[in-house]
C-alpha positions as CSV (number, residue, x, y, z in Angstrom):
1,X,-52.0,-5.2,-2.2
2,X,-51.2,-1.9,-4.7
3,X,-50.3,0.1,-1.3
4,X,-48.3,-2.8,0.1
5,X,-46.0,-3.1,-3.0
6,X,-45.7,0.5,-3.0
7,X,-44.1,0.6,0.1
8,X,-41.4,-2.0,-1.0
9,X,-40.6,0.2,-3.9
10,X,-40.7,3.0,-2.3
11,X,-37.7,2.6,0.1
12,X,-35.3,0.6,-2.1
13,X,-33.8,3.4,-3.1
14,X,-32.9,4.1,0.2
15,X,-31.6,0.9,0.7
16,X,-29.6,0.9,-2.3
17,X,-27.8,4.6,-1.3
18,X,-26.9,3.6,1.5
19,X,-25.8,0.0,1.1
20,X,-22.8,1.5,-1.6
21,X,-22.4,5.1,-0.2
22,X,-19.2,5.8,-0.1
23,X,-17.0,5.8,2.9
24,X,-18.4,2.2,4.3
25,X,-17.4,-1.1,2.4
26,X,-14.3,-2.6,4.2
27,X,-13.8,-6.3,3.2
28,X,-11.5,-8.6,5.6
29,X,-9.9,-11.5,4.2
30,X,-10.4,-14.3,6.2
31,X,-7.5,-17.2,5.7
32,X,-8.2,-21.0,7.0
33,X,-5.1,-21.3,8.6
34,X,-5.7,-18.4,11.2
35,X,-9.1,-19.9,11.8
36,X,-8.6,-21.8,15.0
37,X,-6.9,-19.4,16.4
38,X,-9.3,-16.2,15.2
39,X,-12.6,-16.8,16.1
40,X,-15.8,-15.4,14.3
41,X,-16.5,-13.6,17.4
42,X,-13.4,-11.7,17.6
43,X,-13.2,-10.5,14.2
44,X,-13.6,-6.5,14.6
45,X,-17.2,-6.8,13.4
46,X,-17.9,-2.7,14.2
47,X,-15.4,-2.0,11.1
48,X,-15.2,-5.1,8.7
49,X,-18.5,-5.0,6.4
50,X,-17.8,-7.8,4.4
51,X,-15.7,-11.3,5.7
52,X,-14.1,-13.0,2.7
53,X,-13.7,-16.8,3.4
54,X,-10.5,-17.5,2.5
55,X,-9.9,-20.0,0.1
56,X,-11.4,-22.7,-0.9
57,X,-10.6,-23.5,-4.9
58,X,-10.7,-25.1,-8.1
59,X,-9.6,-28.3,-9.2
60,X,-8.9,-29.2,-12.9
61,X,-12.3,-30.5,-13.2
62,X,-14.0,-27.8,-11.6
63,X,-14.9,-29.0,-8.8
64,X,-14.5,-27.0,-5.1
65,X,-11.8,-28.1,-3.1
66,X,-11.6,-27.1,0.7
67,X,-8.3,-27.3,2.8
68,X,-10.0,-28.8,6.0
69,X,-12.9,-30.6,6.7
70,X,-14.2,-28.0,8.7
71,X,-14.0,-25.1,6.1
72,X,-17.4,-25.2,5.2
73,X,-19.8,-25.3,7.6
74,X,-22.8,-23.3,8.4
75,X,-22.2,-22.0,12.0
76,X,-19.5,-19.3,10.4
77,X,-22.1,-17.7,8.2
78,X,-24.9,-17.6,11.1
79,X,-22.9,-15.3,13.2
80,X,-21.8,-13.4,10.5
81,X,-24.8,-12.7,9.2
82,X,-26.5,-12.0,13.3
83,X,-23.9,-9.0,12.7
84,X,-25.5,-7.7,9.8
85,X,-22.5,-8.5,7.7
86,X,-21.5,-10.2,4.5
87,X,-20.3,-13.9,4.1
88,X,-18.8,-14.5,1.0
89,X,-16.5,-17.4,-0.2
90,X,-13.3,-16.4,-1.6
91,X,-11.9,-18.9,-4.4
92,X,-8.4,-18.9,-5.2
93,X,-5.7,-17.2,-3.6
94,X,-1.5,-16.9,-4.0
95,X,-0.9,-20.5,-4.4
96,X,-4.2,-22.1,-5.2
97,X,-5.1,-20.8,-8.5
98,X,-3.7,-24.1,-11.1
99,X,-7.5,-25.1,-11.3
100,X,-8.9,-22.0,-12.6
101,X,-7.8,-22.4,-16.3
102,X,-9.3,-25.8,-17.0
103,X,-12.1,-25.0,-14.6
104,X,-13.0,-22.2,-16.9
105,X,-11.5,-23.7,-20.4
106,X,-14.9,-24.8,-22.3
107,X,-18.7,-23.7,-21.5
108,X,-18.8,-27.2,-20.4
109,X,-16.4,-26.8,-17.8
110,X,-17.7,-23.6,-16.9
111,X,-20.9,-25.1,-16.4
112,X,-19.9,-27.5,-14.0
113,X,-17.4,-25.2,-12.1
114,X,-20.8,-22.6,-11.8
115,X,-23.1,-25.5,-10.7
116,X,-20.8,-26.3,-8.2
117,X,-20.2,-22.5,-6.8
118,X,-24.2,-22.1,-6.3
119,X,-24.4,-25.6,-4.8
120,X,-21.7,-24.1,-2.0
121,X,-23.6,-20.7,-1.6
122,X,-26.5,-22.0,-0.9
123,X,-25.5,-24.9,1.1
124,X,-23.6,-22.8,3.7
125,X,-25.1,-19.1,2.8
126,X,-22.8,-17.3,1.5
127,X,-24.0,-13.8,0.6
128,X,-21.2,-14.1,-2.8
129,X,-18.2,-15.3,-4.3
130,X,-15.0,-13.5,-4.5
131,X,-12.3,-14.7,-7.3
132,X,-8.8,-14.5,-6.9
133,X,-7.5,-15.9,-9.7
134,X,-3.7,-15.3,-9.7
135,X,-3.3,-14.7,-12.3
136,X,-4.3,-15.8,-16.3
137,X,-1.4,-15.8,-18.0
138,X,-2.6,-15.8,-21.8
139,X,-5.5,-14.1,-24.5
140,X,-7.2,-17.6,-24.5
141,X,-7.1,-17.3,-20.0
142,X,-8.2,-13.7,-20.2
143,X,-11.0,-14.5,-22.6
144,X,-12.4,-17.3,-20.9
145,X,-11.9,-15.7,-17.6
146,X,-14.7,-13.0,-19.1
147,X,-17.3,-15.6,-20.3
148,X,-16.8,-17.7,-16.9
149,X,-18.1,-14.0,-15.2
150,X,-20.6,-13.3,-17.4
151,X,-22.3,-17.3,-17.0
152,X,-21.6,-16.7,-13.2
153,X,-23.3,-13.3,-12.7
154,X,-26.3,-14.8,-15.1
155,X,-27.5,-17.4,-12.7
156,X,-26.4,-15.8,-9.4
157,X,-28.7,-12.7,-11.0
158,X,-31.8,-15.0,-11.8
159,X,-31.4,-16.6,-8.5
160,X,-30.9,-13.7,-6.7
161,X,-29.5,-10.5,-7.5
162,X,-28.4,-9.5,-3.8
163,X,-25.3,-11.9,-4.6
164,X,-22.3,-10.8,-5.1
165,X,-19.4,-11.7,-7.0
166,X,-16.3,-9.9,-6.1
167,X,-12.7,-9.7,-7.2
168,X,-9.1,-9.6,-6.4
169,X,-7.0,-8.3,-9.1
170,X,-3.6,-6.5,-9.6
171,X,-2.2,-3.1,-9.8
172,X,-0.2,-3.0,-13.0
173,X,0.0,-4.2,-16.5
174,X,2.3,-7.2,-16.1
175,X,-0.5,-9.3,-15.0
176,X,-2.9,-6.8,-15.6
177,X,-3.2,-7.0,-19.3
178,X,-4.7,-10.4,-18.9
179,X,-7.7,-9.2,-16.7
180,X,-10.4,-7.5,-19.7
181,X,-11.7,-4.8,-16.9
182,X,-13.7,-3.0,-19.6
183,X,-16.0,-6.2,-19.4
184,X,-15.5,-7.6,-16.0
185,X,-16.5,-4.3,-14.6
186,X,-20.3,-4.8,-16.2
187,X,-20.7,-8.3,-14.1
188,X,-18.4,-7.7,-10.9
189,X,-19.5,-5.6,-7.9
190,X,-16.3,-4.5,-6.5
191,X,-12.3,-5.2,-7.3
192,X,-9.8,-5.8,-4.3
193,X,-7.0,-4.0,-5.4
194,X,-3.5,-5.9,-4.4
195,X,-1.9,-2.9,-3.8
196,X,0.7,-4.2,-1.6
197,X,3.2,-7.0,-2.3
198,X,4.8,-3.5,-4.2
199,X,8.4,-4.4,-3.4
200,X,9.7,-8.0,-2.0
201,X,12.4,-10.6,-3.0
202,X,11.7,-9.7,-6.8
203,X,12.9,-5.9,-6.6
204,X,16.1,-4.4,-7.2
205,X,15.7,-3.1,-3.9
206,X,14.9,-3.0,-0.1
207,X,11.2,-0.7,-0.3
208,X,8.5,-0.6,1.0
209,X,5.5,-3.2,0.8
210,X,2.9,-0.5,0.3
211,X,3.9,2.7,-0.2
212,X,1.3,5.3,-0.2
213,X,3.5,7.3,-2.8
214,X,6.0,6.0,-4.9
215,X,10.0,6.0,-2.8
216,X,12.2,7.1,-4.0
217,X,10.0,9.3,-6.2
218,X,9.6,8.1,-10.1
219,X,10.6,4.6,-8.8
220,X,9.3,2.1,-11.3
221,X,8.2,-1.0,-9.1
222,X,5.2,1.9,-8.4
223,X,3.1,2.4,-5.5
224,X,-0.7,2.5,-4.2
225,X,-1.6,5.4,-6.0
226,X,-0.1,4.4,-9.4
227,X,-1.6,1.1,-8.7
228,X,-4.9,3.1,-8.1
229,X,-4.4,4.9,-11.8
230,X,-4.2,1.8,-13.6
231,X,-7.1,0.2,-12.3
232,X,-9.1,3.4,-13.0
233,X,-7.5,4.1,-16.5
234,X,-8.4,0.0,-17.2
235,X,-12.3,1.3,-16.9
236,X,-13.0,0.4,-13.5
237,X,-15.0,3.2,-11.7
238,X,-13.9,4.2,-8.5
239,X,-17.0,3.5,-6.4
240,X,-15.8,-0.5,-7.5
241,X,-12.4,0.0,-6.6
242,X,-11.6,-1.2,-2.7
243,X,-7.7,-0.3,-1.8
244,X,-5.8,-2.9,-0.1
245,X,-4.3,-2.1,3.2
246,X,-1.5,-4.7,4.5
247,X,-1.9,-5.9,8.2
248,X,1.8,-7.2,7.4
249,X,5.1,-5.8,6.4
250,X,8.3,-7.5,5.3
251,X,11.7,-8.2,7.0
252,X,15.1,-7.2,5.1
253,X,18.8,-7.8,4.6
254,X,19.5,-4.3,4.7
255,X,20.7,-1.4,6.9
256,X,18.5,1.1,5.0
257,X,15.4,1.8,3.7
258,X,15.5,1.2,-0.8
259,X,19.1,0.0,-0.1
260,X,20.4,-3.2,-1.6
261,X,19.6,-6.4,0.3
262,X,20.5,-10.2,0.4
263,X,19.0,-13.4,1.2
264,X,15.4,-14.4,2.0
265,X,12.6,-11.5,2.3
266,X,10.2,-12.4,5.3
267,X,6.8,-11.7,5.2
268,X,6.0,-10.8,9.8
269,X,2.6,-10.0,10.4
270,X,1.4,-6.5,12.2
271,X,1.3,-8.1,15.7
272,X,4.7,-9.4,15.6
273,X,5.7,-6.0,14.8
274,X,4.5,-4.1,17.5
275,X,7.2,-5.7,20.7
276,X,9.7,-4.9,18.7
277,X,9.3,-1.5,18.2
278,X,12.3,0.6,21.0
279,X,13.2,-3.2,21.5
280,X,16.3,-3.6,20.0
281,X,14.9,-1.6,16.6
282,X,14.4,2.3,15.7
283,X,10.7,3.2,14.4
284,X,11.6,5.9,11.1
285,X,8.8,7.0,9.2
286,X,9.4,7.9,5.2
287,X,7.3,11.0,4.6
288,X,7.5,10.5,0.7
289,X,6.0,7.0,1.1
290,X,3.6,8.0,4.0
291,X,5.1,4.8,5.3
292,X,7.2,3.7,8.6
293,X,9.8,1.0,9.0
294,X,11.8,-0.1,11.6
295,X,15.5,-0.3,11.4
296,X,17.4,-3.0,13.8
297,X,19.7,-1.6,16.2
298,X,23.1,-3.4,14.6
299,X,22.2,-2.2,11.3
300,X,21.4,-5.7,9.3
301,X,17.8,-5.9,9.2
302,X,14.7,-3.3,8.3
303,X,10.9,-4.2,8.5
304,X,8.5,-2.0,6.0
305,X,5.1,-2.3,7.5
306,X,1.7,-0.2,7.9
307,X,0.8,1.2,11.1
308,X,-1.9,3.5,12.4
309,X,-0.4,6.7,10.8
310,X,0.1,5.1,7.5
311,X,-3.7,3.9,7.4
312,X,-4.9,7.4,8.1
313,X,-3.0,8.3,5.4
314,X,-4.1,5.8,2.9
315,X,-7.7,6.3,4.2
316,X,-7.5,10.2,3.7
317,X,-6.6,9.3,0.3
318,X,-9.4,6.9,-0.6
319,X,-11.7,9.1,0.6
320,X,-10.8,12.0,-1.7
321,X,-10.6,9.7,-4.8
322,X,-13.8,8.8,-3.8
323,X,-13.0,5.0,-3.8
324,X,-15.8,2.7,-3.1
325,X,-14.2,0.7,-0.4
326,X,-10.9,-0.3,1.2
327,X,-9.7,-4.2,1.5
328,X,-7.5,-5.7,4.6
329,X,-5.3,-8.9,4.2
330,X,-5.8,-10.2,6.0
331,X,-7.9,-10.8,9.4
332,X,-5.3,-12.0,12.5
333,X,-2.7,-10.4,11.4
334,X,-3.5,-6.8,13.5
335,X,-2.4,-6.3,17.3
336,X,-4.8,-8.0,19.7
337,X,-2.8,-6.6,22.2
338,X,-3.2,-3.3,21.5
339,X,-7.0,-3.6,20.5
340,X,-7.3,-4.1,16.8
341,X,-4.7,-0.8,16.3
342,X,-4.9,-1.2,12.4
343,X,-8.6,-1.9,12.1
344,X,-9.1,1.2,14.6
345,X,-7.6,3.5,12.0
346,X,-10.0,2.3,9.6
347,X,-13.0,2.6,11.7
348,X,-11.8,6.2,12.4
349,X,-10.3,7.5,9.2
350,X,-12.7,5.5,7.0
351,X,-16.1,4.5,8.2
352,X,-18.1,8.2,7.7
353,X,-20.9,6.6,10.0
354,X,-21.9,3.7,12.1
355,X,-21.9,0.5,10.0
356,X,-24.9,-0.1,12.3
357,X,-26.6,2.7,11.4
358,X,-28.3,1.0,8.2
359,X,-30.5,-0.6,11.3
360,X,-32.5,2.8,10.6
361,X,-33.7,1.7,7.5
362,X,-36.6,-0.7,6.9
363,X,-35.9,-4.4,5.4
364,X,-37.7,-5.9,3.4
365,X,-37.9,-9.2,2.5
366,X,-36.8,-10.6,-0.4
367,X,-37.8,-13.2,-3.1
368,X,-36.2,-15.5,-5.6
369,X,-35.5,-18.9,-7.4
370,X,-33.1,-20.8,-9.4
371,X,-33.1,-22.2,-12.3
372,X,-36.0,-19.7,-13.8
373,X,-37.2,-21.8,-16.5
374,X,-37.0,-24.5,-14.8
375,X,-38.2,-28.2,-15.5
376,X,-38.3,-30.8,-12.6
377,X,-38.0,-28.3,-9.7
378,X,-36.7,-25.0,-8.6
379,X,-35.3,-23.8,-5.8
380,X,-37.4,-20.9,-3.7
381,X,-34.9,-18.6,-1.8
382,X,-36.1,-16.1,0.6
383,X,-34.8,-13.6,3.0
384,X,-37.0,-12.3,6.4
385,X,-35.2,-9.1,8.5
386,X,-37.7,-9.8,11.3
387,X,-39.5,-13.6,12.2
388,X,-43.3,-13.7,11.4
389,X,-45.9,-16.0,9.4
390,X,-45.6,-16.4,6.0
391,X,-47.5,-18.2,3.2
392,X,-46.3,-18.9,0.1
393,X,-48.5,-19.6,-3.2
394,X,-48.4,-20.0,-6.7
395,X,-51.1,-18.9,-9.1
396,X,-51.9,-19.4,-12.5
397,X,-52.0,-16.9,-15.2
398,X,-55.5,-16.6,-14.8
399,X,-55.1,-15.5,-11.0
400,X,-56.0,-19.2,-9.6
401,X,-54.2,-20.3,-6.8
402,X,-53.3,-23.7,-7.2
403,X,-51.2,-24.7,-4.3
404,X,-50.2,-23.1,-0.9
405,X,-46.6,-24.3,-0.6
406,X,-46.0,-23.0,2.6
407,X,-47.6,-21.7,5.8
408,X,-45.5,-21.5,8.5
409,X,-43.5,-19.2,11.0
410,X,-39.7,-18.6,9.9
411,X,-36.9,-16.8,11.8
412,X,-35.2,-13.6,11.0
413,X,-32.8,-14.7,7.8
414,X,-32.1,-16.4,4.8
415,X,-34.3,-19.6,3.6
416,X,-34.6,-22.4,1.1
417,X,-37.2,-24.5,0.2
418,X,-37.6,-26.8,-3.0
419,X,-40.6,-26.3,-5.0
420,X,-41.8,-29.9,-7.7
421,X,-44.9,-29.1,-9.6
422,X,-45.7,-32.6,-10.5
423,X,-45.6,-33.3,-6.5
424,X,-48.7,-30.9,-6.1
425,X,-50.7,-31.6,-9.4
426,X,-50.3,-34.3,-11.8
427,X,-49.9,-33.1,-15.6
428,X,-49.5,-29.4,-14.8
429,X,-49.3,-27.3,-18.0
430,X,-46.3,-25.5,-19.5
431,X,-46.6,-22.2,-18.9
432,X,-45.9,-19.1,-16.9
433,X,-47.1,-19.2,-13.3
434,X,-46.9,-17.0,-10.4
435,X,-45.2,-17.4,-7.0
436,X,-46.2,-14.9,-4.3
437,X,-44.4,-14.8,-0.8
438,X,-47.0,-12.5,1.7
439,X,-46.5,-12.0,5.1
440,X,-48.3,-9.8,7.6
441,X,-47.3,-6.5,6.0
442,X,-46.3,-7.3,2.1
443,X,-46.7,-9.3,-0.7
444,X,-44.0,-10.0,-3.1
445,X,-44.6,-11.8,-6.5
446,X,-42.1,-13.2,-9.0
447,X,-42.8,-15.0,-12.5
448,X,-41.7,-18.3,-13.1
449,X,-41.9,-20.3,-16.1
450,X,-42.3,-23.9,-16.1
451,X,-41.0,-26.1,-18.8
452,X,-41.9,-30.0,-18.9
């Protein structure tokens, strides 16, 4: 048993290296309402390391409100997950985000809003829970915001600390100053930078949706690398900082790039781009951004967008700041046409190696439960990288086995299982106990402590 744990130990480093090394983590939004139409199978699955299920969110009284029947289901996660990829549920988002500040208002509330979070993770395995709360607006939002993060990443840990909880947050101190990084960063993985949405119907002025560098230079509405140096001068480290990339651009009243501009900004997705290009409007590229646009033939309309180029340029720059990760809003948006141009820069200006290559590694299973202390019953979460026979027991202090809970053959992947101690012995003792998951080349052990 000593030589079997050893082994365990012994590559988790390995695991851990590689799983955060830099020059992997891309995280692809995933929003309902391109969901028919975007398949799980045709998301770009080589490139995108972790989908972000896009949005489900709070209600006032914390409960988890989908915007389809069909949101949740489990059949999303499976295939995910046979790609070796993360699943996690995204809560929030641009116009969903009322809930949050009763959701989060009293420990109460944040009890309930918690409770309700795990009961979706584990009902339709998610791998971790992304919050894109936009945005607090007050001291009494910001603080509560911190405690609901801390509670959260407390009993995601104890349950199982492979889960993640992720953030989307802005790029500048106007709602910024209502996010307290130096404390978030301690209890979330990684922050999804916004750094687009730059310029739009708000500015003084036609620019550019994500400029690489700020255009015209010292302008004020800022750019992705100014957006970059607030995050980082907030206290987030750069290995938790994923840059956002925009598989969109916006459509102007204007004959010029930064020019004046009237009427309504539309937002025209990356694929609806692309026919237009030499069709009636002139590709120009702005070399202080590192950004194109396209300018309309009769001179009454411009389109600020990203495009191949303008991705190798933001990846070149990620890379040297040594940023953990980079972020796409959002999945559907690229050029099926032209095979996932967008997503292609990433793979080949990003991704160092082959996503797939972490298949070198051994897995090893995993153990956990929640609640630990528990009374009534706990739940028994565990994870297999290859099918096999497995037995799980619990011991007493003492080393006596006192009930085989499970002897069975599982497939490859994640599992649940409920585990009631006065269902197996009648008047079982407060105490600590011991649950051991062994299969045909490990054990794994983990303390629980029962409370009647």
């Amino acid at each position: 048993m000593e030589k079997k744990m050893v082994k365990y130990i012994k590559y988790l480093p390995l695991l851990i290296f590689f799983s955060f090394s830099n020059a992997e983590r891309v995280v692809g939004y995933y929003p309902y309402w391109i969901q028919s139409t975007l398949l799980p199978q045709d998301i770009d699955l080589e490139t995108f390391t972790h989908i972000n299920h896009a949005f489900a969110w709070p209600n006032t009284n914390g409960d988890i409100i989908a915007p389809s029947n069909s949101f949740f289901n489990n059949s999303t996660a499976s295939y995910i997950h046979d790609q070796d990829r993360k699943f996690i549920l995204s809560l929030g988002g641009g116009g969903q985000g009322q809930g949050f500040a009763s959701a989060t208002s009293t420990y109460e509330m944040r009890s309930i809003f918690i409770d309700n979070i795990f009961e979706k993770i584990i009902s339709y395995g998610y791998d971790g829970i992304d919050i894109d709360w936009e945005h607090p607006q007050s001291a009494e939002q910001r603080n509560n915001l911190t405690q609901f993060v801390q509670e959260l990443d407390s009993v995601l840990n104890d349950f199982d600390p492979e889960l993640l909880i992720t953030m989307a947050v802005p790029i500048s101190s106007w709602s910024g100053q209502w996010y307290d990084f130096d404390n978030l960063k301690l209890h979330v993985d990684f922050f999804n930078a916004m750094t687009y949405d730059i310029h739009g119907a708000w500015s003084s002025h036609a620019g550019h949706n994500s400029p690489l560098y700020q255009s015209p230079q010292g302008d004020p509405d800022g750019s992705v690398q100014t957006g970059i140096n607030y995050l980082t001068s907030s206290g987030i480290p750069l290995h938790k900082i994923n840059m956002g990339i925009p598989f969109w651009g916006k459509q102007y009243n204007t004959s010029t790039i930064n020019g004046s501009f009237s009427g309504t900004v539309v937002d025209i997705y990356y694929k609806d781009i692309v026919p237009l290009i030499d069709n009636g409007w002139t590709y120009e590229w702005d070399n202080t951004a590192k950004c194109p646009y396209l300018v309309k033939n009769d001179q009454t309309k411009i389109i600020t967008y990203d495009d191949p180029l303008s991705i190798q340029y933001k990846c070149n720059y990620a890379k040297n700041r040594n940023l953990g990760g980079v972020m796409v809003w959002a999945l559907g948006y690229d050029s099926m046409e032209q095979d996932h141009s967008l997503s292609q820069s990433i793979s080949t200006n990003w991704l160092s190696t082959s996503i797939k290559d972490d298949n070198i590694f051994p897995h090893e299973p995993t153990l956990s439960t929640y609640p630990n202390p528990f009374n009534a019953g706990t739940k028994i979460k565990f994870k297999l990288y290859q099918g096999g026979n497995i037995w799980i027991k619990v011991y007493n202090i003492n080393g006596q086995m006192i009930q085989l809970i499970q002897n069975d053959y599982f497939n490859a992947g994640s599992h649940l299982i409920n585990f009631y101690p006065e269902l197996i012995q009648n008047n079982l003792p407060t105490g600590i106990y011991f649950l051991e998951l062994e299969t045909s080349s490990l054990r794994l052990t983990k303390k629980i402590l029962y409370l009647k």
